[in-house]
C-alpha positions as CSV (number, residue, x, y, z in Angstrom):
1,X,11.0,-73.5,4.5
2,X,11.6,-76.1,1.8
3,X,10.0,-75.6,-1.4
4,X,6.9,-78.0,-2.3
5,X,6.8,-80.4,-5.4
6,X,5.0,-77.9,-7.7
7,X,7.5,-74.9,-7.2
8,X,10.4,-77.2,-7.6
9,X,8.8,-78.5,-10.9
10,X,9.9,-76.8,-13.5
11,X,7.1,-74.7,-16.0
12,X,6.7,-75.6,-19.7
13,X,8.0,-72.5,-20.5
14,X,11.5,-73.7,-19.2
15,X,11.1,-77.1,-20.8
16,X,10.4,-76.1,-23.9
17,X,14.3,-75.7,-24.7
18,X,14.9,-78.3,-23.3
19,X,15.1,-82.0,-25.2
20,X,12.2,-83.9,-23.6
21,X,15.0,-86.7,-22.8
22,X,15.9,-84.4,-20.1
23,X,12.9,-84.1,-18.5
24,X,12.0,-85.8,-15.5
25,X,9.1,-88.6,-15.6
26,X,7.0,-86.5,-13.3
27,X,7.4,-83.7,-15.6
28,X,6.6,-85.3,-18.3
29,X,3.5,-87.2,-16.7
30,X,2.5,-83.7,-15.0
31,X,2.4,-81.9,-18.5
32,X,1.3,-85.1,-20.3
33,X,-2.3,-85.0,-18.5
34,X,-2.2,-81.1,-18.6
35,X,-2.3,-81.3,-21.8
36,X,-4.4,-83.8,-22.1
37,X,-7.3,-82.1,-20.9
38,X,-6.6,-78.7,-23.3
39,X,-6.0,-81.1,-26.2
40,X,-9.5,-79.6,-27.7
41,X,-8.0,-76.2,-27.6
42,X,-4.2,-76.9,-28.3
43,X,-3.0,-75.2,-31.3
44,X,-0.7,-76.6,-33.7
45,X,2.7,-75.9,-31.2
46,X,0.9,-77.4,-28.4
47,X,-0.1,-80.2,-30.2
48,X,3.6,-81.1,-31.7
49,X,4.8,-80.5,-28.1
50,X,2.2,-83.2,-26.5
51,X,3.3,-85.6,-29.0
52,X,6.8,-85.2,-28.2
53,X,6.1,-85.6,-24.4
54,X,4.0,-88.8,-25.4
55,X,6.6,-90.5,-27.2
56,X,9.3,-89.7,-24.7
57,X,7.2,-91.4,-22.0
58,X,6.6,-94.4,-24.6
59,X,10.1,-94.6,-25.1
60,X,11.3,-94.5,-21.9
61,X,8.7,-97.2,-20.7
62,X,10.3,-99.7,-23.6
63,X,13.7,-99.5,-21.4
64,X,11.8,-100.9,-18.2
């Protein structure tokens, strides 16, 4: 049986070691609106993280 989107996606937990530059775009769109609906209740980390996943996605739309 072939594995669906989500359990091929990888979790934050595994991202976060990761450079968001090597992310995919539906990773970082996925945990981009996650996050964007904790964002009241994000603590500093989370916060820091979110922005780095915001400017990766900004970044990478400049190149299109």
């Amino acid at each position: 049986m072939k594995p669906t989107a989500a359990e091929e996606q990888r979790n934050l937990h595994e991202l976060s070691s990761m450079p968001t530059a090597a992310w995919t775009q539906e990773e970082l769109t996925y945990h981009h609106k996650v996050m964007s609906e904790l964002s009241p209740w994000l603590n500093a980390q989370g916060t820091h993280i979110h922005g780095q996943i915001i400017q990766e996605i900004e970044s990478r739309s400049d190149l299109t």
